[in-house]
N, CA and C atoms as an extended XYZ file, in Angstrom:
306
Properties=species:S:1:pos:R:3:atomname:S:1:resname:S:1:resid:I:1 pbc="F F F"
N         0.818       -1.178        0.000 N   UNK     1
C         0.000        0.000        0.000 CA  UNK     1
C         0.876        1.261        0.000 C   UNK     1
N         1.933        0.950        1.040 N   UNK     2
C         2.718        2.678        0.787 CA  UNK     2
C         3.352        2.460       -0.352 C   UNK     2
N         3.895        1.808       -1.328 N   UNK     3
C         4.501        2.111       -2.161 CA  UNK     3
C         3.774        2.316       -3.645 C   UNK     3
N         2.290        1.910       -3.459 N   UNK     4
C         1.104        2.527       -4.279 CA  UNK     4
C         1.173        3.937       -4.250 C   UNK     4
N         1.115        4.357       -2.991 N   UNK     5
C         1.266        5.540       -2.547 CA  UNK     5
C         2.296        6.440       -2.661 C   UNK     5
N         3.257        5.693       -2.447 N   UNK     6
C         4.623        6.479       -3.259 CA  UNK     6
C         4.257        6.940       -4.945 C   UNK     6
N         3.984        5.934       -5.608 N   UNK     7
C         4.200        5.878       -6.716 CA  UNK     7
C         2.978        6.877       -7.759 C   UNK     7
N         1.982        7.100       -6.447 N   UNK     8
C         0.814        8.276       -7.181 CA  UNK     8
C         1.651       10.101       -6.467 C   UNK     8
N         2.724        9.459       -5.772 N   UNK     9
C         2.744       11.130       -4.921 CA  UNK     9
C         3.908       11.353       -6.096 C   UNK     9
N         5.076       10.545       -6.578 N   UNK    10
C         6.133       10.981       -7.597 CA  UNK    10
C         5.153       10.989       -8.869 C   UNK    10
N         4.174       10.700       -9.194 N   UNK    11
C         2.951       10.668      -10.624 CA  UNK    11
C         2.954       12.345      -10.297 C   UNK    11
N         2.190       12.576       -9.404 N   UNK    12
C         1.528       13.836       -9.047 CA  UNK    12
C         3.267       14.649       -9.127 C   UNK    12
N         3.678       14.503       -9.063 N   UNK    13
C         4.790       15.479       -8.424 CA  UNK    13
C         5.515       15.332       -9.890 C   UNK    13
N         5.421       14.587      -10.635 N   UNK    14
C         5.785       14.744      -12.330 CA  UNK    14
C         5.125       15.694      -13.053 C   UNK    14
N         3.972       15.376      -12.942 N   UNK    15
C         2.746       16.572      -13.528 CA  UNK    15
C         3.021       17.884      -13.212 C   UNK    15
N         2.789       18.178      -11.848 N   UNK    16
C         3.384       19.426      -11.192 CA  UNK    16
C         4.236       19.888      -11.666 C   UNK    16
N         5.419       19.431      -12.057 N   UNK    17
C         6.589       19.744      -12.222 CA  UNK    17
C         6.187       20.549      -14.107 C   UNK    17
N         5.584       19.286      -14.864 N   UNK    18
C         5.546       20.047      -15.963 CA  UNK    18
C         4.638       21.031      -16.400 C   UNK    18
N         3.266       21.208      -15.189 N   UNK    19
C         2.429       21.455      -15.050 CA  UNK    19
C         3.131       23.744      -14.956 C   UNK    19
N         4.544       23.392      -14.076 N   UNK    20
C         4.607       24.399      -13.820 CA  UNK    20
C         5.939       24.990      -14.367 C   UNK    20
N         6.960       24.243      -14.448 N   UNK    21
C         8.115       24.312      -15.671 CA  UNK    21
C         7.446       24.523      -17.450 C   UNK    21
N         7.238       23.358      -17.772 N   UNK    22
C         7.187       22.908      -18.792 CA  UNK    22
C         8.502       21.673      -18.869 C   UNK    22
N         9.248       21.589      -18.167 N   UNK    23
C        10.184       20.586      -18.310 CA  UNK    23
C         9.783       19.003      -18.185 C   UNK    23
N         9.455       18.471      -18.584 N   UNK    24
C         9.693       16.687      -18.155 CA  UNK    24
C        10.896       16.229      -17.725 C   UNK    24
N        10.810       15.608      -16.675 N   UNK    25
C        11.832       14.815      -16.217 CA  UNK    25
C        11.374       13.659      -15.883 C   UNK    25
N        11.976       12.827      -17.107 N   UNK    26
C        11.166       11.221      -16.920 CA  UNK    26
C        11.183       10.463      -15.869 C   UNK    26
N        12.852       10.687      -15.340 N   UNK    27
C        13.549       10.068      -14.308 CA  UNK    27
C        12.102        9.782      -13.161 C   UNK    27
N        11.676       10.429      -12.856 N   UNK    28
C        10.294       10.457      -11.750 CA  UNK    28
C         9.784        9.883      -12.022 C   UNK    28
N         8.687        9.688      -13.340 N   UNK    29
C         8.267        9.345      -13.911 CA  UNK    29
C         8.406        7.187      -13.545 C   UNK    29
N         9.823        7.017      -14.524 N   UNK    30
C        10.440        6.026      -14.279 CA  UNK    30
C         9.950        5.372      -12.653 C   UNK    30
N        10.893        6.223      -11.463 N   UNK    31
C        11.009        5.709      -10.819 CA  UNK    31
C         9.453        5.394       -9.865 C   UNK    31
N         8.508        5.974      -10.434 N   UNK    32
C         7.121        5.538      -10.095 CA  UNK    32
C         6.278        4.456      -10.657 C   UNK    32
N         7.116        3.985      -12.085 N   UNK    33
C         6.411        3.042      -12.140 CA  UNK    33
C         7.652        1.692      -11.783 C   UNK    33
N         8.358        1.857      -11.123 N   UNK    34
C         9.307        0.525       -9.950 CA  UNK    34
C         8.590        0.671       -8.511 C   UNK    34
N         7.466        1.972       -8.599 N   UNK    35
C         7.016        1.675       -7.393 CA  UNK    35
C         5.952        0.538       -7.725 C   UNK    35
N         5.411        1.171       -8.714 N   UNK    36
C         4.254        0.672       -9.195 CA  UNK    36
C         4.167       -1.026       -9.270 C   UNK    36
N         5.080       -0.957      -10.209 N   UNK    37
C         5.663       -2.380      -10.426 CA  UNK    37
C         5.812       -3.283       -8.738 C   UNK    37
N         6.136       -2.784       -8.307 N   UNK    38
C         6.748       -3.522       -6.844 CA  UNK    38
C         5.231       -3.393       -5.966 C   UNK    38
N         4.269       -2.615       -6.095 N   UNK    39
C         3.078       -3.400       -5.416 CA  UNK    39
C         2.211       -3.941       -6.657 C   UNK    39
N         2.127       -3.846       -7.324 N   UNK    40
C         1.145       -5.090       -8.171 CA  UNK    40
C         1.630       -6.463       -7.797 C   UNK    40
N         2.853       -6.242       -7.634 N   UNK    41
C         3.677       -7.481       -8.180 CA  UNK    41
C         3.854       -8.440       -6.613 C   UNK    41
N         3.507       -7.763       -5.492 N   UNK    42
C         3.624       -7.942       -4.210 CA  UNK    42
C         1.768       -8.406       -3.871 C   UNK    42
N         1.106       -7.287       -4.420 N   UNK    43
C        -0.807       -7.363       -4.395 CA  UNK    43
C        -0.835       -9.197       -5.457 C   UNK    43
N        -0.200       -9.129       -6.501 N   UNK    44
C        -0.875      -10.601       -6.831 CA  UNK    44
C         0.030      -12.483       -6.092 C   UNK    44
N         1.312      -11.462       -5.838 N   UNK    45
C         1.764      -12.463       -5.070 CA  UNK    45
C         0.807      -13.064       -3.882 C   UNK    45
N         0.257      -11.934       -3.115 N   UNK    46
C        -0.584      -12.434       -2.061 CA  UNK    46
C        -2.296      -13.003       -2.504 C   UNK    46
N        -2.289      -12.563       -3.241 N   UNK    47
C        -3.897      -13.257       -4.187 CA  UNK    47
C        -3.351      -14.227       -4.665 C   UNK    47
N        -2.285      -14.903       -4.904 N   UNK    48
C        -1.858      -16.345       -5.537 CA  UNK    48
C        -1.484      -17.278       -4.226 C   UNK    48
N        -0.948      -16.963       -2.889 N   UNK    49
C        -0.815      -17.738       -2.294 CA  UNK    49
C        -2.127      -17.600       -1.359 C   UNK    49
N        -3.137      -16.807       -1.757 N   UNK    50
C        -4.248      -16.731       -0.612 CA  UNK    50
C        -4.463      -17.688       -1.174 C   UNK    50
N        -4.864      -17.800       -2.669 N   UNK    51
C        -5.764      -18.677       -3.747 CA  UNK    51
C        -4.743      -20.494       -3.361 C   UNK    51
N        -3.939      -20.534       -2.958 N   UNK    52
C        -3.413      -21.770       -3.033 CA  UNK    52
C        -3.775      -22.309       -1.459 C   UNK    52
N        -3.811      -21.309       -0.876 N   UNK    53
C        -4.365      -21.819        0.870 CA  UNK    53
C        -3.050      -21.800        1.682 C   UNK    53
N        -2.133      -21.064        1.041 N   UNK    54
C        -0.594      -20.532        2.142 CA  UNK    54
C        -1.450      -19.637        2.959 C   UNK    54
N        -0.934      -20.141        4.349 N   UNK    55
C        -1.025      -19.631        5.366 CA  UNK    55
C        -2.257      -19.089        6.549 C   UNK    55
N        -3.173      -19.881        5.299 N   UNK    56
C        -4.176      -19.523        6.066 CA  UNK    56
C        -5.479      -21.333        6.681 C   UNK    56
N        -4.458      -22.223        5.805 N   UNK    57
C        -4.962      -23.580        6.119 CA  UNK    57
C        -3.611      -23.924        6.308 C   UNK    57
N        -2.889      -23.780        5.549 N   UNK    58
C        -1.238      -24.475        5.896 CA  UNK    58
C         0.050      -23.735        5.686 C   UNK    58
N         1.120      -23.170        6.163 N   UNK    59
C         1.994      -22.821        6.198 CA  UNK    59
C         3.023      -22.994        5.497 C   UNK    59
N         2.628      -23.918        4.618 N   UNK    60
C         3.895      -24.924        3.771 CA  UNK    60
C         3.090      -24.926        2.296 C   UNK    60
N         4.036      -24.900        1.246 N   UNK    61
C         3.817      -25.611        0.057 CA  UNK    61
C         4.257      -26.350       -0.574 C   UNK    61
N         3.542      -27.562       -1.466 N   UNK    62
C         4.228      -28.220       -2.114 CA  UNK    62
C         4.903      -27.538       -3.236 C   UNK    62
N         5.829      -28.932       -3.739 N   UNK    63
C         7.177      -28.030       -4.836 CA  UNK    63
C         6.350      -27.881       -5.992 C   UNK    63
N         5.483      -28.671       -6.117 N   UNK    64
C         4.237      -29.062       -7.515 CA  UNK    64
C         3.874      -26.647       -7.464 C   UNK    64
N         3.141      -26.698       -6.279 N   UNK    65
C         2.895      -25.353       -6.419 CA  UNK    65
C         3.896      -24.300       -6.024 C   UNK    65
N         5.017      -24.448       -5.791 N   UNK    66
C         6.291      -23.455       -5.877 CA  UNK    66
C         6.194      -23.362       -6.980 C   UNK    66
N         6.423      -24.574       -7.727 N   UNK    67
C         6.726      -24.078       -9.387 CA  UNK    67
C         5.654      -23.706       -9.915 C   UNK    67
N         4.563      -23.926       -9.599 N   UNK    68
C         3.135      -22.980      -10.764 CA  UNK    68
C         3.488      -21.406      -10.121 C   UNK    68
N         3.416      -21.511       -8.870 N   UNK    69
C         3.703      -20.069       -8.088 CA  UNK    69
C         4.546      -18.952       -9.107 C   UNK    69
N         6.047      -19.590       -8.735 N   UNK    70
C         6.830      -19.375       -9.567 CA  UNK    70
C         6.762      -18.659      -10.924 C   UNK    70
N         6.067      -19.730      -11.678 N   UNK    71
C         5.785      -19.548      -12.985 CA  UNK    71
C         4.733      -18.260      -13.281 C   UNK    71
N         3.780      -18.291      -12.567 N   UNK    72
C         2.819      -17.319      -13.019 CA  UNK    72
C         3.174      -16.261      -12.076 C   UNK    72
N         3.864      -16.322      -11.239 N   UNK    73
C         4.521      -14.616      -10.777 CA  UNK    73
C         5.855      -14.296      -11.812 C   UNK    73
N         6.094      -15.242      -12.412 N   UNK    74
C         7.272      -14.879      -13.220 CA  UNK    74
C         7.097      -14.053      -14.430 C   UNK    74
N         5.725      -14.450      -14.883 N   UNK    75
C         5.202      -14.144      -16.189 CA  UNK    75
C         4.392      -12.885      -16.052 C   UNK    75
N         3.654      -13.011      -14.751 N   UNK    76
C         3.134      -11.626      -14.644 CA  UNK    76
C         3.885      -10.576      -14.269 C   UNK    76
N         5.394      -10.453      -13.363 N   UNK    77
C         6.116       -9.881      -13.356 CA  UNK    77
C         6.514       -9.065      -14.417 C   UNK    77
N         7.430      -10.093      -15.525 N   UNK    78
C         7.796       -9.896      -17.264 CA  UNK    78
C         6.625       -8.323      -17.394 C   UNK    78
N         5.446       -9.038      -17.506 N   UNK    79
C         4.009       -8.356      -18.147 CA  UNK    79
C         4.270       -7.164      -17.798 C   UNK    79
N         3.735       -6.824      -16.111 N   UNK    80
C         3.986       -5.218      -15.640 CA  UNK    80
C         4.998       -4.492      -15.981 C   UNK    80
N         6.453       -5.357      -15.844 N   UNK    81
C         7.492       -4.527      -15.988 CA  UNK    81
C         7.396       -4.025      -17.671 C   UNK    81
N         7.201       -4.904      -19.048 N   UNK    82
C         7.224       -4.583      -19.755 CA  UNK    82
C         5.933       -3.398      -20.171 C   UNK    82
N         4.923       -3.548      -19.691 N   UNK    83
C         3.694       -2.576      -19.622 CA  UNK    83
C         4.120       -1.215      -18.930 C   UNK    83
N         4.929       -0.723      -17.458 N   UNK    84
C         5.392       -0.064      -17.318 CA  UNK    84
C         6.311        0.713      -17.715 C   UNK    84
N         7.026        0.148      -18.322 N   UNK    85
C         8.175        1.000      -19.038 CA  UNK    85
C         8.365        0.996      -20.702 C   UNK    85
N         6.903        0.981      -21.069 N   UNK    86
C         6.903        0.788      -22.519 CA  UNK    86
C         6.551        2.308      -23.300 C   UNK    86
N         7.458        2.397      -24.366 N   UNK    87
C         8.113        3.457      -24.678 CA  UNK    87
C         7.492        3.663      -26.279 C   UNK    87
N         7.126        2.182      -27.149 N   UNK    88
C         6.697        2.330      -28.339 CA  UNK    88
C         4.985        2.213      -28.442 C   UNK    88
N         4.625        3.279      -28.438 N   UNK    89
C         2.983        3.372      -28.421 CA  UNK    89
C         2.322        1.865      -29.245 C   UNK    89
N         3.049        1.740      -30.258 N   UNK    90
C         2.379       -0.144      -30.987 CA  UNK    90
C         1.911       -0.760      -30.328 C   UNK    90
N         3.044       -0.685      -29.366 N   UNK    91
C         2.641       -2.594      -28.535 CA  UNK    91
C         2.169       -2.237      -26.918 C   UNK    91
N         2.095       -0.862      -26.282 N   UNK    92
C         1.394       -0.788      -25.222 CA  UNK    92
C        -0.075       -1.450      -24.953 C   UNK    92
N        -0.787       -1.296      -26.121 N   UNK    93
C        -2.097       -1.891      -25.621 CA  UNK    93
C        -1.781       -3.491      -25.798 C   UNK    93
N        -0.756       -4.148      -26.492 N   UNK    94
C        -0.719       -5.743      -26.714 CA  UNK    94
C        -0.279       -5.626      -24.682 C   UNK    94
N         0.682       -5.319      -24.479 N   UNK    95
C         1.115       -5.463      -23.231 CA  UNK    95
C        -0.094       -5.506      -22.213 C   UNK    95
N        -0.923       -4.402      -22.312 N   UNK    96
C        -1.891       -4.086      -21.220 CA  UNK    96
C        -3.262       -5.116      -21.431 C   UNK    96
N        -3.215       -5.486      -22.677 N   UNK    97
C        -4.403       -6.937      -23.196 CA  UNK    97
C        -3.678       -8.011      -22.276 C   UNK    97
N        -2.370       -8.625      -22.624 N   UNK    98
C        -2.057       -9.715      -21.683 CA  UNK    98
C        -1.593       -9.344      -20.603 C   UNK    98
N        -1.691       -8.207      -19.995 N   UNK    99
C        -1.617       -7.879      -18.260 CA  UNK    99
C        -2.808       -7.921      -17.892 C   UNK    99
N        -3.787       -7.671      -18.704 N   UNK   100
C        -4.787       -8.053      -18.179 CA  UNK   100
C        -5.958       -9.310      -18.011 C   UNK   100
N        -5.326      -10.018      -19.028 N   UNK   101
C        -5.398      -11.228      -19.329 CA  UNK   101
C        -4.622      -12.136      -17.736 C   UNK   101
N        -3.953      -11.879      -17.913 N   UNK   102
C        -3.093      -12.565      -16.606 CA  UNK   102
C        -4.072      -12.558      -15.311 C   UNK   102
């Protein structure tokens, strides 16, 4: 949650900036969506092990679901990061179809 929060106060504080310069400075920009990135990516981790029954029936997982775990935080990871920092207007909406697909 705070780093949701981080990541709308450096949003807001980008705008501002060009809102009242005219300058962009992506760098902000950037570093809001590693916030960004780092709670989605933390928000579905915990919706995948709620959904598997970590920790709330058993404390332990099998290796069978480490590796699906694994796998589909791996892929949705890929997704955001490439959806976040995508630079060629083409393929933003392919990115944001299978991020949301995921």
């Amino acid at each position: 949650m705070i780093t949701n929060t981080i990541s709308y106060v450096l949003r807001l504080g980008y705008y501002q900036l060009i809102a009242n310069t005219g300058y962009e400075q992506p760098a902000i920009l950037y570093i809001s969506a590693v916030f960004s990135v780092v709670f989605n990516s933390a928000f579905v981790a915990f919706i995948l092990l709620s959904a598997l029954g970590y920790y709330i029936v058993r404390v332990q997982l099998y290796q069978r679901e480490r590796q699906i775990f694994g796998a589909i935080y791996a892929i949705f990871f890929l997704f955001n990061c490439l959806n976040a920092f995508c630079v060629n207007s083409d393929l933003c909406p392919a990115f944001q179809v299978n991020l949301a697909i995921i």
